[in-house]
C-alpha positions as CSV (number, residue, x, y, z in Angstrom):
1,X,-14.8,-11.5,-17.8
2,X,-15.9,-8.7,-20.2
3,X,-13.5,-5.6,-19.0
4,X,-13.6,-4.0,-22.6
5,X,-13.5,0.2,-22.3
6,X,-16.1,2.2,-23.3
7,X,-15.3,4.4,-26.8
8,X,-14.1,7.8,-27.3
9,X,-17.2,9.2,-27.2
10,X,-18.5,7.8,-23.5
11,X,-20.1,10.3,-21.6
12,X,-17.5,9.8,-18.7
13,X,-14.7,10.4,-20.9
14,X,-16.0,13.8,-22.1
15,X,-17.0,14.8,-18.5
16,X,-13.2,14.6,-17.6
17,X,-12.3,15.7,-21.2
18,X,-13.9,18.9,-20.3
19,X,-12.8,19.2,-16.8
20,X,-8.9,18.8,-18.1
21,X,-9.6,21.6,-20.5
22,X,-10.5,23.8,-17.6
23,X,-7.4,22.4,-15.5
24,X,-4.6,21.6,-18.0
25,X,-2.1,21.1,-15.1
26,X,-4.4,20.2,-12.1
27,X,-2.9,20.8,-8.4
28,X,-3.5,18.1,-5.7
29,X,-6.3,20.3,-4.4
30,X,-8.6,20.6,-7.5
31,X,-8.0,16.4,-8.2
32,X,-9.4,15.6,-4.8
33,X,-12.5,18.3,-5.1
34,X,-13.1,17.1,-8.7
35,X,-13.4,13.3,-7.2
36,X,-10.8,12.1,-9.2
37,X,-8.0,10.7,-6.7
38,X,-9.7,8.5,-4.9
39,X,-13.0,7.8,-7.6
40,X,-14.5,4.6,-6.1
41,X,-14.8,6.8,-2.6
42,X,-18.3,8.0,-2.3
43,X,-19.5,11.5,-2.7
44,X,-17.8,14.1,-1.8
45,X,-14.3,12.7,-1.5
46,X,-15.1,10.6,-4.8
47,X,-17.5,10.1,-7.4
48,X,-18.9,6.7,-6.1
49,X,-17.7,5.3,-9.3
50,X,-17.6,1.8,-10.4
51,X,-14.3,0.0,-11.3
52,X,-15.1,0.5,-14.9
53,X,-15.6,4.0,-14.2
54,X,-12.2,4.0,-12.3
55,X,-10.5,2.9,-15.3
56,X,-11.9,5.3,-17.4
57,X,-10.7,8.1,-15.4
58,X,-7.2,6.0,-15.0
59,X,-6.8,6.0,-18.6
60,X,-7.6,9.8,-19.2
61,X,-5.1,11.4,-16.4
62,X,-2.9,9.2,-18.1
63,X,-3.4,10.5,-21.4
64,X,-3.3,14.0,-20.1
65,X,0.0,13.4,-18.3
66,X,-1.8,14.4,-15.0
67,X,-0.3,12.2,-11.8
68,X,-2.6,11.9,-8.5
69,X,-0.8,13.5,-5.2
70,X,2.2,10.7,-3.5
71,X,0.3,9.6,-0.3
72,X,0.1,6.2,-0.3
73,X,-0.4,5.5,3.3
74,X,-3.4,7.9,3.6
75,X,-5.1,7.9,0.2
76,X,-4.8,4.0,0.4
77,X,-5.1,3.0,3.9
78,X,-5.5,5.8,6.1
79,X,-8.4,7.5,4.5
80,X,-10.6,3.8,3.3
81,X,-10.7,3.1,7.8
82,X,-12.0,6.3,8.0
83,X,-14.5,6.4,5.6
84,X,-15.7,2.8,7.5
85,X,-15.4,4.0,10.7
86,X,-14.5,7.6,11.2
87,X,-16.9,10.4,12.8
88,X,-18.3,13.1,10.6
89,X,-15.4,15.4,12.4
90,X,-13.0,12.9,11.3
91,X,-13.7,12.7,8.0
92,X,-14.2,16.5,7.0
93,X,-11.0,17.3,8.6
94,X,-8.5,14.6,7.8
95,X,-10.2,13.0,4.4
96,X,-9.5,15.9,1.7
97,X,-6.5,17.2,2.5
98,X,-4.7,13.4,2.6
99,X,-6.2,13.0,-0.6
100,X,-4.4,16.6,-2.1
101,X,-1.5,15.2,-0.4
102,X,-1.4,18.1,1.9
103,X,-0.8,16.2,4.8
104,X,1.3,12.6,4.8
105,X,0.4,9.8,6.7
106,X,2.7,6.8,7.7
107,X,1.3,3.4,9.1
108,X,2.3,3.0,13.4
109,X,1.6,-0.7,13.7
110,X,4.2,-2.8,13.1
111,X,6.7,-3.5,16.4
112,X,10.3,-5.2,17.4
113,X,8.3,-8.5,19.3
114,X,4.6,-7.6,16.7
115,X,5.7,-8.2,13.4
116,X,4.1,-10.4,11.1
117,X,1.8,-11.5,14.9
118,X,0.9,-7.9,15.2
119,X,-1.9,-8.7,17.6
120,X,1.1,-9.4,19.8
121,X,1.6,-5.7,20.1
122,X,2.6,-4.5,23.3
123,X,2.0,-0.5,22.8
124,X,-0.1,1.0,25.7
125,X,-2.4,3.2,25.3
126,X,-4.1,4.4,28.6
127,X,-7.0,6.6,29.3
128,X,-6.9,9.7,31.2
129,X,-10.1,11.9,31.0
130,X,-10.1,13.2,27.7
131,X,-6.9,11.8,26.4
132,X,-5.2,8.8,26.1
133,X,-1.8,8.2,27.1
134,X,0.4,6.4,25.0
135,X,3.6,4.4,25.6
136,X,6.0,2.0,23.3
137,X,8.0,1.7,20.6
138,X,6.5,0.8,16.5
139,X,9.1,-0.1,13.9
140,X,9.8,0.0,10.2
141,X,7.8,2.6,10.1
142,X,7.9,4.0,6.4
143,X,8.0,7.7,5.9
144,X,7.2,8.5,9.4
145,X,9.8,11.5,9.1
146,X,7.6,13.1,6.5
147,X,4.6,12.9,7.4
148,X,2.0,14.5,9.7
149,X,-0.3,12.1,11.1
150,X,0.2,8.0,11.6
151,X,-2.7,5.4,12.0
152,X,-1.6,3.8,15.6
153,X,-3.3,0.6,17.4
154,X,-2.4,0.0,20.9
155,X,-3.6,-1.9,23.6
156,X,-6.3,-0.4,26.1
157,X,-7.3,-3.4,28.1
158,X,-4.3,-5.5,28.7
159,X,-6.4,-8.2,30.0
160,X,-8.6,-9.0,27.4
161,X,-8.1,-11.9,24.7
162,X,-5.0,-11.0,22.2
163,X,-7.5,-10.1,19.5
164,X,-9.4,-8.0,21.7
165,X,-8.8,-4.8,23.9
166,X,-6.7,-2.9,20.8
167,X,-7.8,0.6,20.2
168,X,-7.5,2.3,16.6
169,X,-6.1,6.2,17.0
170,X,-5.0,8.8,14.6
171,X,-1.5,10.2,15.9
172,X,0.0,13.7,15.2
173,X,3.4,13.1,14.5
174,X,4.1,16.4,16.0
175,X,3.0,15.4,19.6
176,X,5.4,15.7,22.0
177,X,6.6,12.4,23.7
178,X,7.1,11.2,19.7
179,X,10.5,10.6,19.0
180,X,11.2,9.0,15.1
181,X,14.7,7.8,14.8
182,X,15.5,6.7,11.3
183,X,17.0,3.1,10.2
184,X,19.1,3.3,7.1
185,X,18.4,0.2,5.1
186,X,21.2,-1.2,2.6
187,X,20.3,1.0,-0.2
188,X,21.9,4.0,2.0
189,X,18.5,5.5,1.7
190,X,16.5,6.5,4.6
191,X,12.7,5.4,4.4
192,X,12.4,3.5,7.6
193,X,12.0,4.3,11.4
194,X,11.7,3.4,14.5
195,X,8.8,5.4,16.8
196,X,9.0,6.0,20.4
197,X,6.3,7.0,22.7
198,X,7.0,8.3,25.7
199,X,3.5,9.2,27.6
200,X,2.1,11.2,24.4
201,X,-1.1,12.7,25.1
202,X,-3.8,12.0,22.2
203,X,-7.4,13.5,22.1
204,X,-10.0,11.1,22.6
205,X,-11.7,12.5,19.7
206,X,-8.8,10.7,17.4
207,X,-10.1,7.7,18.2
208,X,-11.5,5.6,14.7
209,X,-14.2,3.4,16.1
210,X,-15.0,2.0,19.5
211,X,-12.3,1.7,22.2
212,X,-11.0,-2.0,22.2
213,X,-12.4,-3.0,18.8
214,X,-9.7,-1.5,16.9
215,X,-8.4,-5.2,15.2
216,X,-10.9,-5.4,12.8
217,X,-10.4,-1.6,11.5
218,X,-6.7,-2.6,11.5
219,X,-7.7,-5.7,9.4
220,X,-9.4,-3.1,6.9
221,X,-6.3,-1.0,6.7
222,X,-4.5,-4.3,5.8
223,X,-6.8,-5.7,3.1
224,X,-6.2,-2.1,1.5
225,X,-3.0,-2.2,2.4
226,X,-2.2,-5.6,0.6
227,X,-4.4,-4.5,-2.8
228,X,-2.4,-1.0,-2.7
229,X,1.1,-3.1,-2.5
230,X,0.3,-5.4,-5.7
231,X,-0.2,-3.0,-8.5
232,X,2.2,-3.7,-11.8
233,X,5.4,-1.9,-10.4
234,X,7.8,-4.4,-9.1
235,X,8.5,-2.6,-6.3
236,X,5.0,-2.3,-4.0
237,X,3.6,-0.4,-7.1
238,X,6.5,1.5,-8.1
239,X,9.2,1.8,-10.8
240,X,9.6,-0.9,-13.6
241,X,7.4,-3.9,-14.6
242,X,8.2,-7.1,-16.1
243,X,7.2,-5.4,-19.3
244,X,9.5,-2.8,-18.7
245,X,12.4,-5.2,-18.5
246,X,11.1,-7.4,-21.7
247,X,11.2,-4.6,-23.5
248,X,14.3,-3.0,-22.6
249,X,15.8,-6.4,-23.9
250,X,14.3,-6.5,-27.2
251,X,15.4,-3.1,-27.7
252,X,19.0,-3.8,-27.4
253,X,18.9,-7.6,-29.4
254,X,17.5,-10.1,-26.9
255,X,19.5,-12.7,-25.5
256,X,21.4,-15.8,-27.1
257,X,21.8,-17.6,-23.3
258,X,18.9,-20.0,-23.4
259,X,19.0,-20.3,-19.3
260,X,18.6,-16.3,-19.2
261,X,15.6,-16.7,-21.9
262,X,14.1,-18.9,-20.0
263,X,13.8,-16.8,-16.9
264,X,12.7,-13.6,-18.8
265,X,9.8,-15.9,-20.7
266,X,9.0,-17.2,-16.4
267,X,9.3,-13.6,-15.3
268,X,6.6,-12.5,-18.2
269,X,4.5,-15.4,-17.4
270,X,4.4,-14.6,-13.9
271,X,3.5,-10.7,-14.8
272,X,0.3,-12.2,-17.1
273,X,-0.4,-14.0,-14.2
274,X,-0.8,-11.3,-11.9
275,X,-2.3,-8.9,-14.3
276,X,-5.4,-11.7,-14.9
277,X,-5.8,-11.9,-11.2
278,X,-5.8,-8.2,-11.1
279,X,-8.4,-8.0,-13.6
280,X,-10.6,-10.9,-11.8
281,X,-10.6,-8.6,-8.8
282,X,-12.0,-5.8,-10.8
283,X,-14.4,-8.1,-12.8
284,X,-15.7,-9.4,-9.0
285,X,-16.3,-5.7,-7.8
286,X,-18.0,-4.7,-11.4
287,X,-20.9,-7.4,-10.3
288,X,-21.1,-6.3,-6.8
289,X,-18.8,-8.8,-5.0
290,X,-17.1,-8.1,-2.6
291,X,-12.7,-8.7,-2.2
292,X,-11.6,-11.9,-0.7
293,X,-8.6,-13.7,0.1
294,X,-7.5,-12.9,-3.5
295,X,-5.4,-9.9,-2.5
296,X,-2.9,-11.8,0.0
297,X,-2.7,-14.1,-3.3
298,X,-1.8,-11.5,-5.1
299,X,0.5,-9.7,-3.0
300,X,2.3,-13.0,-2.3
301,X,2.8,-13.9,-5.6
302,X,4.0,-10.0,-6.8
303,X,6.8,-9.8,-3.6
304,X,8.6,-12.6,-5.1
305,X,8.1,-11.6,-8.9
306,X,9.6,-8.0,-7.7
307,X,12.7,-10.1,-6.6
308,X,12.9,-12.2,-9.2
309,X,12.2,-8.7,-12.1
310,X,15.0,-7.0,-10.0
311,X,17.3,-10.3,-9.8
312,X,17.2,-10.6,-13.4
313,X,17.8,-6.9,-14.0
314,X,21.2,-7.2,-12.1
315,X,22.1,-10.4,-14.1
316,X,21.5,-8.5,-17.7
317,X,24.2,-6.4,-16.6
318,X,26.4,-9.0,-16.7
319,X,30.3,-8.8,-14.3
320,X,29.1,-4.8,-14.3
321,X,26.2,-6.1,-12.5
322,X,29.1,-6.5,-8.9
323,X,28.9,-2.5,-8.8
324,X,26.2,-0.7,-7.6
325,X,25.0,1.8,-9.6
326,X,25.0,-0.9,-12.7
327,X,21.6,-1.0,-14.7
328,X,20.9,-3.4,-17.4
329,X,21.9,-1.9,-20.8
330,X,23.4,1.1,-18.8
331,X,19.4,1.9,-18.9
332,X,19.2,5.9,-17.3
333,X,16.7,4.4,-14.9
334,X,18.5,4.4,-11.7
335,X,15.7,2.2,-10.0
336,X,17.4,-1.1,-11.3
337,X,20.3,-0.9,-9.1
338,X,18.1,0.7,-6.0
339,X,15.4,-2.0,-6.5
340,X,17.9,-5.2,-6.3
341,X,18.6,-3.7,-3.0
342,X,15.5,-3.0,-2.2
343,X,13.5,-6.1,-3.4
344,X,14.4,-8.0,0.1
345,X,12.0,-6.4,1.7
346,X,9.2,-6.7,-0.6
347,X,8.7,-10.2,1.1
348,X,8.4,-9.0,4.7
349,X,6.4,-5.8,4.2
350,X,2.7,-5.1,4.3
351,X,2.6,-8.8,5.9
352,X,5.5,-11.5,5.4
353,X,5.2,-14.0,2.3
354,X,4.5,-16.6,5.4
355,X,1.5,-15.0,6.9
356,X,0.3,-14.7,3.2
357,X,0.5,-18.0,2.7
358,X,-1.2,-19.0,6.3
359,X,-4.4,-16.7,4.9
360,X,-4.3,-18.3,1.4
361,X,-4.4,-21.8,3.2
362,X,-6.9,-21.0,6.0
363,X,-9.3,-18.9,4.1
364,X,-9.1,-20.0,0.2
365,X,-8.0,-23.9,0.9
366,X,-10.1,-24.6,3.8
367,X,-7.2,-25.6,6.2
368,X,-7.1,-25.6,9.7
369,X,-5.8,-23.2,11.7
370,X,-2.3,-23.5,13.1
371,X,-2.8,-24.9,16.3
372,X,-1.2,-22.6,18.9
373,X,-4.4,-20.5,17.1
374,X,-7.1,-22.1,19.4
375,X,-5.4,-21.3,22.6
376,X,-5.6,-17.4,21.7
């Protein structure tokens, strides 16, 4: 696995050398013209670039102190299903400005009785001429509040096989008939919501794909989904690493506890673990392979190495760890004491640790299926 960088003087590096001496403080807008948000998207909402390409560019924005536009939903769900499966409309009206971040997108597919057995979703969707008609409820809907479009499956034929008769829309979250109600989780922070729809009218032309073959576009939002929830960030990609946390304790004199040591030197472990499987995935897409199973492994093994960064975070605090805005080493970084909150829910997002697990059996191991599987 040979994922050494090109030098200083690679061609790619001065290309975006250059361009950063032309845009010293780039706005969402010239990033996703210039190609450089999404890279590995083909031409012109990327560069078509290979992962070692990717890298590159990676390296130099972070050099340069330039960060890519916040829309994680669209830039790393949203907008990958419509490059697959979008029209021509589609993509030259929704793809550039979701990747300037102009316009937010939150994920409408999770619901209170379709959770981690989303096909069980019950959302209608019915056609009427040149519109659908939608009625239901989705849940835990992140950022829906903010955002301006939502990736919704319902179902259009009621009587076909669970698996079958789901159709892939693109919802304005302005459409009336939308009401977003928000759930406060235990952080006291409001990222959550529920989603009603009470007979909202959608254009048949924001349909993705073909009516009732919308599970296997929500199965590509999902394997992006579960790569874009695994990055080093203990929390879905976010705030502090593992590394973070070792070397916040060697700056202030280690510990003396041999039990504590021991869990830092598991929690490390874990992080090298994780960043080799990382690097795997991107050695397997420099030789033309394409992902596999390998990102429910790695998403199942980062949820519960986010808990267990976080858990140990709030134990380096020590009795101050009992109030809530503690942080280890009274660290400024107020994401220790939001993230041990928080952590719960890395398990259950973006698929539950169980369903990961089910995959990694079924598809890496060679298991059978569970049985209540065949009668589906």
């Amino acid at each position: 696995m040979d994922l050494t960088l090109p030098g200083e003087d690679d061609d790619r590096r001065r290309a975006i050398r250059a361009w950063l001496e032309t845009h010293p403080a780039p706005t969402g807008r010239q990033l996703a013209e210039a190609g450089y948000v999404a890279p590995h998207w083909p031409v012109p909402w990327g560069l078509g670039a290979d992962p070692i390409h990717q890298l590159v560019i990676d390296d130099e924005l972070r050099r340069a102190g330039v960060r890519r536009p916040d829309n994680i939903i669209g830039i790393g769900w949203a907008g990958p299903t419509i490059i697959h499966a979008g029209t021509d409309e589609q993509k030259a009206r929704y793809l550039l400005p979701l990747l300037a971040g102009e316009e937010v997108w939150c994920q409408l597919f999770s619901e209170p009785g379709a959770g981690s057995d989303l096909a069980g979703l019950s959302t209608r969707a019915v056609r009427d001429g040149d519109t659908y008609v939608v009625s239901g409820q989705k849940v835990w809907t992140s950022g829906a509040h903010v955002s301006q479009f939502g990736i919704l499956i319902a179902r259009t034929d009621p009587d076909a096989p669970k698996h079958q008769g789901i159709t892939y829309l693109i919802c304005p979250m302005g459409t009336p008939g939308v009401t977003i109600r928000p759930i406060v989780d235990m952080t006291g922070m409001h990222s959550f919501n529920e989603v009603f729809f009470d007979d909202v009218r959608i254009p048949v032309e924001n349909r993705v794909g073909e009516e009732n073959r919308g599970w296997a576009l929500a199965k590509v939002t999902l394997g992006n989904e579960r790569v874009s929830l695994s990055n080093e960030g203990a929390l879905w990609g976010r705030g502090p690493s593992a590394g973070d946390l070792v070397s916040l304790l060697r700056q202030n004199g280690g510990s003396s506890d041999p039990l504590l040591r021991q869990r830092v030197a598991r929690m490390y472990t874990e992080s090298e673990v994780l960043r080799l499987i990382r690097l795997r995935t991107v050695a397997a897409a420099v030789a033309g392979k394409p992902p596999g199973p390998e990102a429910s492994v790695r998403k199942a093994l980062a949820d519960e190495h986010g808990k267990h960064i976080m858990g140990l975070a709030k134990d380096l605090c020590g009795a101050a760890g009992m109030l809530a805005d503690a942080t280890p080493f009274d660290d400024p970084n107020p994401t220790w004491a939001f993230g041990y909150l928080f952590s719960p829910a890395l398990t259950i997002g973006g698929g539950t640790a169980e369903v990961q697990r089910n995959i990694i059996a079924e598809r890496v191991l060679g298991l059978p299926h569970e049985p209540e599987a065949h009668t589906r």
